[in-house]
N, C-alpha and C positions, 0 to 999 in steps of 0.2 A: 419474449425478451424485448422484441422493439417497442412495445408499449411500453412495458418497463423504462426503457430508456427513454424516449420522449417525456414519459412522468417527469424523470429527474430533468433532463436537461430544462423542464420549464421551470423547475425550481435552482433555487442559486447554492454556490460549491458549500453551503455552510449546511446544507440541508442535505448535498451527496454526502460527505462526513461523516454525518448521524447516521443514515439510511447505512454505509458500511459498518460502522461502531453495531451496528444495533444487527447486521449478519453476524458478525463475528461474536456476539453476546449471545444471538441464537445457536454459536455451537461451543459454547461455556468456553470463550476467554475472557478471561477480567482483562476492560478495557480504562484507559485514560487515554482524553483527548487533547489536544491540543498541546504537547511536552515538549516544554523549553530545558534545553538541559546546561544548564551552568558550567559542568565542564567542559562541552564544546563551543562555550563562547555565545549560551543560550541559542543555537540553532534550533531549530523546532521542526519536530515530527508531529507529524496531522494524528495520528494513531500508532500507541505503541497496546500490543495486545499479545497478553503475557496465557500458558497457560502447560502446566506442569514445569517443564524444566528449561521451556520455550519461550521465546521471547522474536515478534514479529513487528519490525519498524515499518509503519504505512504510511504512505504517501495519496491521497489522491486528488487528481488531477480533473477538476473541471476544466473546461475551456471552449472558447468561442472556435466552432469549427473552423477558420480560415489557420488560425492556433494550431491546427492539430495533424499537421504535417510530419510525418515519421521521420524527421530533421532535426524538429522540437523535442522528438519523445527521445530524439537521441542523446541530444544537449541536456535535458531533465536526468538521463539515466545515468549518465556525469557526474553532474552535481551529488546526486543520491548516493551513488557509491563514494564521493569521498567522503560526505556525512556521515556514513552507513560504516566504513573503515574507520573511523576516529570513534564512534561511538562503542566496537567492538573491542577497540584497546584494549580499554575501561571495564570491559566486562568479562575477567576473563572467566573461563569454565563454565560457559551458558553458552546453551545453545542460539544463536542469531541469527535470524532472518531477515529479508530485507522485499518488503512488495509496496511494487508500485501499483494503480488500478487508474486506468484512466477510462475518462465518461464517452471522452468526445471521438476518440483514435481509434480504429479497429486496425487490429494486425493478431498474426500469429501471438501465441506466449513465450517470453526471451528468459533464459534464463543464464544468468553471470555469477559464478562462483553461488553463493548463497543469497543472492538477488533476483526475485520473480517479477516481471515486468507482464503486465494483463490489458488486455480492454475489459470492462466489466462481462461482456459477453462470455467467458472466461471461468468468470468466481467461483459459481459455484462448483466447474469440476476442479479449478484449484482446488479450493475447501476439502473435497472429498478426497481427492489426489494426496496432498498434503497429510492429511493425517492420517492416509492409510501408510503413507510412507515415513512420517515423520514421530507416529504416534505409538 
């Protein structure tokens, strides 16, 4: 995994992105990236990754390690949940989720209401976890 991650960190957040889009296509969600949504006043989700009745709003989070103080990840977690609440309105009788991934930040996994907060270290037993529970 720490190779893994040095890989990415040399490359820039538009390429961490993809590299998640394209996890999450390896376990058959139909993804779109980059979604501005009109009725929240076009805020934008990095990855919304829908699959059966499911729907998983993603955030991720490169940054420059001085960045990546678990202060920041707290103020980020913030922001997301009031995003993540106004988006859920809107939608009702769908199931929602709400995960954050960050590159640079290791900590435990948080989890607030229907909101998963990760370091990538993380993913893939999310993944597993996730839809043995959710699926």
């Amino acid at each position: 995994m720490e190779s893994l991650k040095k890989f990415l960190e040399e490359r820039d957040w538009k390429y961490f992105e993809n590299f998640i889009a394209e996890v999450f296509e390896r376990f058959n969600y139909k993804i779109s990236k980059n979604v501005r949504i009109k009725f929240l006043n076009y805020k934008e989700f990095d990855l919304i990754a829908k699959k059966q009745d499911k729907i998983l709003l993603i955030e991720c989070k490169k940054w420059k390690k001085e960045y990546s103080k678990f202060k920041n990840v707290r103020r980020e977690i913030e922001k997301f949940k009031e995003k993540f609440k106004e988006y859920k309105k809107y939608q009702i009788n769908k199931k929602i989720f709400g995960l954050m991934i960050f590159l640079n930040a290791t900590f435990q996994p948080i989890r607030e209401e229907n909101i998963f907060v990760l370091s990538i270290d993380f993913l893939n037993t999310f993944l597993n976890e996730f839809e043995n529970l959710y699926f």
